[in-house]
C-alpha distance (Angstrom), angle and dihedral (degrees) to the residues before:
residue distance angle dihedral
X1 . . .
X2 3.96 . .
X3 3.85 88.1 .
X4 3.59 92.1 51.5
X5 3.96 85.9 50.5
X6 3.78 93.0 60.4
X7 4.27 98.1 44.4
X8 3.70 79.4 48.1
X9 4.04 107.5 46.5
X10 3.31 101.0 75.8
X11 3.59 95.6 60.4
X12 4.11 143.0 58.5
X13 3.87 104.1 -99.4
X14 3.83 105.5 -98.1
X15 4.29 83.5 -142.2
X16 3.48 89.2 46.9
X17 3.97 98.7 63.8
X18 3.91 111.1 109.2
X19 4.00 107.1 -128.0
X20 3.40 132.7 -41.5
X21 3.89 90.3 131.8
X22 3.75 103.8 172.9
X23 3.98 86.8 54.2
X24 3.84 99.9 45.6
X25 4.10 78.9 45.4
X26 4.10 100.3 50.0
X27 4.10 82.2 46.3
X28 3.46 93.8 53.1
X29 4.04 93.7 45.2
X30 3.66 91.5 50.8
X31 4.12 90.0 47.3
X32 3.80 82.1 61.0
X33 3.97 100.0 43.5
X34 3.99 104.8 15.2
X35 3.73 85.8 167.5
X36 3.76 91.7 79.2
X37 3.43 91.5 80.4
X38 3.57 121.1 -97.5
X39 4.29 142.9 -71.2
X40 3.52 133.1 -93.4
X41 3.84 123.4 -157.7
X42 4.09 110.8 -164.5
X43 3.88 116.7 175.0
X44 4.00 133.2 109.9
X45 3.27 130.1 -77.0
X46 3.66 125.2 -58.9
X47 3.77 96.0 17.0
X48 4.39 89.0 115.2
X49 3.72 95.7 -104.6
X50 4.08 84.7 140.6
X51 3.95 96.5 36.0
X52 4.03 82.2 49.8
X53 3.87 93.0 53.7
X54 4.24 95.2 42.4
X55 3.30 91.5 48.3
X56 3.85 100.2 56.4
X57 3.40 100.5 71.8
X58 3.81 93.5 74.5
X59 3.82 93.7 69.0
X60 3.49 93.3 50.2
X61 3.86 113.2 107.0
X62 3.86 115.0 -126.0
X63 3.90 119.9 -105.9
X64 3.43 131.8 -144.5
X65 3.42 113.3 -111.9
X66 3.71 142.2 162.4
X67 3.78 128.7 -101.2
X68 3.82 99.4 -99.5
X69 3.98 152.6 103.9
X70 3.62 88.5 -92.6
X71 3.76 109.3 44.1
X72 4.29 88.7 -131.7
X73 3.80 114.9 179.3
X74 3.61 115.3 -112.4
X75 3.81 99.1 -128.4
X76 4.02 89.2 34.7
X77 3.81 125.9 132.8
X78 3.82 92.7 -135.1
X79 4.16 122.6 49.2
X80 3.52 131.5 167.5
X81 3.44 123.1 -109.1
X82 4.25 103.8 -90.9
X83 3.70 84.5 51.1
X84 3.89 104.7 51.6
X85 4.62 76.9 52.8
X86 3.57 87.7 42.6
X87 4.09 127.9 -3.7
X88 4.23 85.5 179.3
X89 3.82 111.8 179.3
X90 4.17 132.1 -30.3
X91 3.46 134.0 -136.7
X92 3.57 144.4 -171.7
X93 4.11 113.1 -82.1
X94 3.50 122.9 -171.8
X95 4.24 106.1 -136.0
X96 4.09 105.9 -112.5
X97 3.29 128.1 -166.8
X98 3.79 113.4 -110.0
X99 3.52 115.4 -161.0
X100 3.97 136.3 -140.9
X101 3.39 115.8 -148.5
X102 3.82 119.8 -156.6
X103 3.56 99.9 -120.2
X104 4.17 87.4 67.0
X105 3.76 122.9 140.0
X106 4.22 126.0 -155.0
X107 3.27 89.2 -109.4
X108 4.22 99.6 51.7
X109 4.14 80.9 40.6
X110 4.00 99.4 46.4
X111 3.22 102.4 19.1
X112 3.88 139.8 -105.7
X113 3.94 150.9 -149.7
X114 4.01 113.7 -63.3
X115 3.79 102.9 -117.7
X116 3.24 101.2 -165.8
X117 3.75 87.9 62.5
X118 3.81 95.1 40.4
X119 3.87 85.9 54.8
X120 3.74 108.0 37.9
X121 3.87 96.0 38.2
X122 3.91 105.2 14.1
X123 4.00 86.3 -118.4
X124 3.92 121.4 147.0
X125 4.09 99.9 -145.7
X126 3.62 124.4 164.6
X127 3.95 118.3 -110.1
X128 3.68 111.9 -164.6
X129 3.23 126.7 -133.8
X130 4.48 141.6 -144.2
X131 4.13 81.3 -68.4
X132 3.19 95.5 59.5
X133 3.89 94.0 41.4
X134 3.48 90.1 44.2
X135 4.10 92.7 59.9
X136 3.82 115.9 133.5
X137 4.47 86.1 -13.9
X138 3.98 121.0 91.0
X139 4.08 121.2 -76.6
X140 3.95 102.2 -139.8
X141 4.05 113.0 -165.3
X142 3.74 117.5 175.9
X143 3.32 122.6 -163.9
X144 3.75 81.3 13.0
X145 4.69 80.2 -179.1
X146 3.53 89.6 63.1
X147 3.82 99.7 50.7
X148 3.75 111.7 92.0
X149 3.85 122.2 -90.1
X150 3.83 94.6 -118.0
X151 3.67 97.3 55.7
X152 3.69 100.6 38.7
X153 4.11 86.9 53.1
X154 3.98 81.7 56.9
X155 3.55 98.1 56.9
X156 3.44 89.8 39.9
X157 3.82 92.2 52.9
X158 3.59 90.1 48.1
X159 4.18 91.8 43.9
X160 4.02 83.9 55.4
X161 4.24 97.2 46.2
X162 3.66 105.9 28.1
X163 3.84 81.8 -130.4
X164 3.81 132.7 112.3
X165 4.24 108.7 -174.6
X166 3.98 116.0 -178.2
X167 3.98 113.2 -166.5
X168 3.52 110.4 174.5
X169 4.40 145.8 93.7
X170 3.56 81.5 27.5
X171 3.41 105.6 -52.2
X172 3.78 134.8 118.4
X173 4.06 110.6 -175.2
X174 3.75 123.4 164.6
X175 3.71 114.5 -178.5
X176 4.22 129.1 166.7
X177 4.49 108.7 -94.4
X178 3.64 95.3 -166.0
X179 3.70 106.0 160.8
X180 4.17 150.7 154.1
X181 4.18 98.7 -115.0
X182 4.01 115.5 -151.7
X183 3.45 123.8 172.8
X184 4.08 127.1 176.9
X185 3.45 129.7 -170.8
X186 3.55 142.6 173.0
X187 4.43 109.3 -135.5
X188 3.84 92.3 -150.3
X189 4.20 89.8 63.1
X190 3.60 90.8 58.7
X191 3.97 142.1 -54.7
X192 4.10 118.7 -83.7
X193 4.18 108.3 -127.2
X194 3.70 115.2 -100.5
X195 3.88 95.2 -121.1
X196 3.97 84.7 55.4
X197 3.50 96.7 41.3
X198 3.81 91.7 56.6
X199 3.49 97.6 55.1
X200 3.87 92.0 73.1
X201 3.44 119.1 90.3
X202 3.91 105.1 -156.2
X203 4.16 119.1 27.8
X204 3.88 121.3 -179.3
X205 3.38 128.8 -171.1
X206 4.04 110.8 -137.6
X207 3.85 107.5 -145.6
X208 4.01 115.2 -164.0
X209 3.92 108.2 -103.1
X210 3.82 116.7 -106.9
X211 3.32 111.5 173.0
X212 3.85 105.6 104.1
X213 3.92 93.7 -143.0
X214 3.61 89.3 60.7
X215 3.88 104.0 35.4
X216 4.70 71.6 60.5
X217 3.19 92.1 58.1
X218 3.87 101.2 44.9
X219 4.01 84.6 34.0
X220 4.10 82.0 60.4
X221 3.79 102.3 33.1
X222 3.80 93.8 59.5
X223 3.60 89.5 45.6
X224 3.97 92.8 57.0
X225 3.66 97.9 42.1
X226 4.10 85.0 54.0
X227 3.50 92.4 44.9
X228 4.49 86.1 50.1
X229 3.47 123.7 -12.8
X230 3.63 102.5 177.9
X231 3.82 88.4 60.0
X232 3.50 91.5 34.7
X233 3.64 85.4 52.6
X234 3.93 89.6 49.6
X235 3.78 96.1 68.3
X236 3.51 99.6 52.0
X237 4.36 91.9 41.3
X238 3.52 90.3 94.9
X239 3.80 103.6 43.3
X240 3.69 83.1 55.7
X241 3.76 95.8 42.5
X242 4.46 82.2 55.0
X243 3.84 83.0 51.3
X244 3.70 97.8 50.8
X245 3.78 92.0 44.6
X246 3.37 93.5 50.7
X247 4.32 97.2 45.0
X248 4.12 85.5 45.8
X249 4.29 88.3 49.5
X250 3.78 89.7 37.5
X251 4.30 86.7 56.2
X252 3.49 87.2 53.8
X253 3.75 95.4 56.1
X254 4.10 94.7 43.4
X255 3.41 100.3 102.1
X256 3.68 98.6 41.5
X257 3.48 96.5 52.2
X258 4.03 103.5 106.1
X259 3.77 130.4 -122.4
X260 3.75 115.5 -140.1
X261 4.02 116.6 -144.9
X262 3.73 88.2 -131.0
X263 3.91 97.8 54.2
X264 3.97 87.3 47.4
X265 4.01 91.0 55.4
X266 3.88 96.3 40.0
X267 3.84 82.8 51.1
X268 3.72 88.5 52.0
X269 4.02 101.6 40.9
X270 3.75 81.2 44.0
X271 4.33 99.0 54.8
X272 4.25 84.3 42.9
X273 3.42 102.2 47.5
X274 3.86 87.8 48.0
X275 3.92 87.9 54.5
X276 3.94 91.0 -124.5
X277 3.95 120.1 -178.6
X278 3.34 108.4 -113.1
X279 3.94 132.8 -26.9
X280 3.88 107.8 -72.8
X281 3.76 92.0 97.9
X282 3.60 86.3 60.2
X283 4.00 94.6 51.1
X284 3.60 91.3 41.6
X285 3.66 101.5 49.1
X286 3.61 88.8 56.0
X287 3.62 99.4 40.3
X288 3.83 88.0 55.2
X289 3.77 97.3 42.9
X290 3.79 87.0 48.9
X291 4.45 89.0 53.5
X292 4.07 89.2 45.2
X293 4.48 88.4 51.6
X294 3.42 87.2 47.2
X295 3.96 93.5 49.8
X296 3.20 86.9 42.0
X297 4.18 92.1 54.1
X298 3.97 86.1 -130.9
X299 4.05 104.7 142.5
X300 4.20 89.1 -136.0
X301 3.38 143.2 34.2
X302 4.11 114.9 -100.7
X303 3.68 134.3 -165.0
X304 4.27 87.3 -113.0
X305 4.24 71.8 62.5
X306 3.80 95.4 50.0
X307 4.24 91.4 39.5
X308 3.48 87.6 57.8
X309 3.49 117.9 39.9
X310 4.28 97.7 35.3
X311 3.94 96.6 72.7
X312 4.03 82.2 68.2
X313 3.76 93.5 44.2
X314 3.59 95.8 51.6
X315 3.96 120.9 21.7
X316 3.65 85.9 94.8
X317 3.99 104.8 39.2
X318 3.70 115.5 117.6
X319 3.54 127.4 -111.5
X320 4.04 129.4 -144.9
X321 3.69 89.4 -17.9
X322 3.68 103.9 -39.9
X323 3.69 92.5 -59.0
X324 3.68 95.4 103.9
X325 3.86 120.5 66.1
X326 4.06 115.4 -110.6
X327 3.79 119.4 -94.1
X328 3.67 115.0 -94.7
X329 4.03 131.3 -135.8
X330 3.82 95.3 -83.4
X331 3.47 97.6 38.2
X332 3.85 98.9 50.8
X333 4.27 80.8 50.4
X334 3.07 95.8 50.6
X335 3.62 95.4 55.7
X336 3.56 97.4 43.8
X337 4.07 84.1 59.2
X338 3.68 90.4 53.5
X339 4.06 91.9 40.1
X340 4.35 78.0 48.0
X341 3.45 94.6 54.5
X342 3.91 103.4 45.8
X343 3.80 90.5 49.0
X344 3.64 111.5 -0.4
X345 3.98 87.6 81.3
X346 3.77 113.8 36.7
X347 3.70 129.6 107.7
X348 3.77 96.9 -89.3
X349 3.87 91.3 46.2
X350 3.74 95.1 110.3
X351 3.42 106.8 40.0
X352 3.57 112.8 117.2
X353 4.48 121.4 -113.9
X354 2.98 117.4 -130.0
X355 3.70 128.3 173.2
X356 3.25 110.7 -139.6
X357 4.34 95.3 51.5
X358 3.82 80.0 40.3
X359 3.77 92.5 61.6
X360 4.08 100.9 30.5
X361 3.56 83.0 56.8
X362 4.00 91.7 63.6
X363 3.71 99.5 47.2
């Protein structure tokens, strides 16, 4: 417990936020399934879009890693080059959150040649760079529509492959990018391009709080955790220990959790009848709904699952090339009801996908 008090003290309490449900919950999802692609928070200013994103890291359990510049996984199918020579012992890491700050370059973001070595000793060495830090911790850009075009397609890229690759002053490095992407951004600073926009799985919109029982409460929370925030800290450590149980148990259960044919198609007859760009609302949808069954230890996915997780998969999903606004809240339910009652219902609703019938059956 006094260990946990230190990783946590120099942080606001991730349990200890007021509200702001739908954001604590797309956090949580991609904590269990990071692969979908990463969160964006969009509101104004002051509504806790950074405190949110700080704060996450302390439900996040640790991961075994090994004791180099890259963070690789022992057991993992990618290493960097010092481990495939020598992978040495692991240890426990706590996930951090790593930060990109809008003034970064390609080469501070990829990775470059070490200088100091070229100079000194006339030796070409690799020096990683925030992708490499960033491996298996969380990737934190703020005011993610003010960072240039070029570097938020790389961490995008990477976000998508797992992969960062750097070919250039004679080098050729390929080391693993696995990493928690989080992205905030306030709409009235400028609008976020549609072919970045897309590439995040999850998007909330952070509204101010106006209830005044609540704006108390935050009014009186912030005040305490000035006032102490290693106590402060202390009454929230084991809400967030609960949470972090439950994300690393709900990992485990991922893969088991069981996709229903009828959930796929309303999915499907959903995304088309909405006139969505492409398929990654789809994938996403049911990628999320499948973290949020297996958080909620439910052995399949359900349309509750779908109903609640696809107003963050798609409120910001482009439409006939941009030119058509997003779907909103009601219309995105509303479609899922009609997608539910075309296929959610019909005699092969319940039977169970699985890929490897699914694909025997085509060849």
């Amino acid at each position: 417990m006094e260990v946990l008090a230190v990783e946590i003290s120099s942080s606001y309490p991730f349990s200890g936020i007021v509200g702001q449900s739908d954001a604590k919950l797309a956090l949580i999802l991609l904590a269990i399934d990071p692969g979908m692609g990463g969160v964006l928070l969009t509101g104004q200013k002051g509504t806790g879009k950074s405190t949110l994103v700080r704060a996450m890291p302390q439900i996040l359990p640790a991961v075994k890693v090994n004791h180099c510049s890259y963070h690789c996984l022992p057991d993992g199918a990618l290493m960097c080059p010092d481990c495939k020579a020598n992978p040495g012992n692991s240890f426990e890491l706590k996930p951090e959150l790593v930060n990109v700050p809008l003034g970064a370059d390609q080469d501070s973001l990829l990775g470059a040649v070490k200088m100091d070595s070229l100079l000194r000793e006339g030796k070409i060495e690799f020096e990683p760079g925030l992708l490499a830090a960033a491996n298996n911790q969380v990737l934190y850009i703020d005011e993610v529509n003010l960072l240039p075009d070029n570097i938020a397609d790389n961490i995008l890229d990477c976000a998508a492959s797992g992969v960062n690759s750097v070919e250039k002053d004679n080098i050729s490095v390929t080391h693993p990018a696995k990493f928690i992407l989080l992205g905030t951004m306030n709409p009235e600073e400028g609008r976020l391009r549609p072919q970045i926009l897309d590439r995040f799985a999850l998007s909330v919109s952070i509204e101010t709080i106006d209830e005044p029982d609540k704006r108390i409460e935050i009014v009186q929370r912030v005040l305490a955790y000035g006032e102490s925030p290693i106590d402060f800290n202390r009454v929230f450590s084991k809400q967030n220990e609960s949470l972090r149980n439950s994300i690393s148990l709900a990992r485990t259960k991922l893969s088991s959790v069981d996709l229903p044919l009828g959930m796929l198609g309303t999915v499907a007859a959903a995304m088309a009848g909405m006139g969505l760009d492409g398929q990654r609302a789809d994938i996403v949808t049911l990628r999320a709904a499948r973290a949020l069954a297996a958080f909620d230890n439910k052995s399949s996915v359900t349309f509750e699952c779908l109903k609640k997780v696809a107003p963050m998969c798609v409120s910001h999903r482009t439409r006939e090339g941009g030119l058509k606004s997003a779907p909103d809240k009601n219309e995105i339910l509303k479609a899922l009801q009609t997608g539910y009652s075309n296929y959610g219902k019909g005699k092969d609703a319940g039977k169970i996908w699985n890929w490897r019938e699914s694909l025997e059956s085509k060849n």
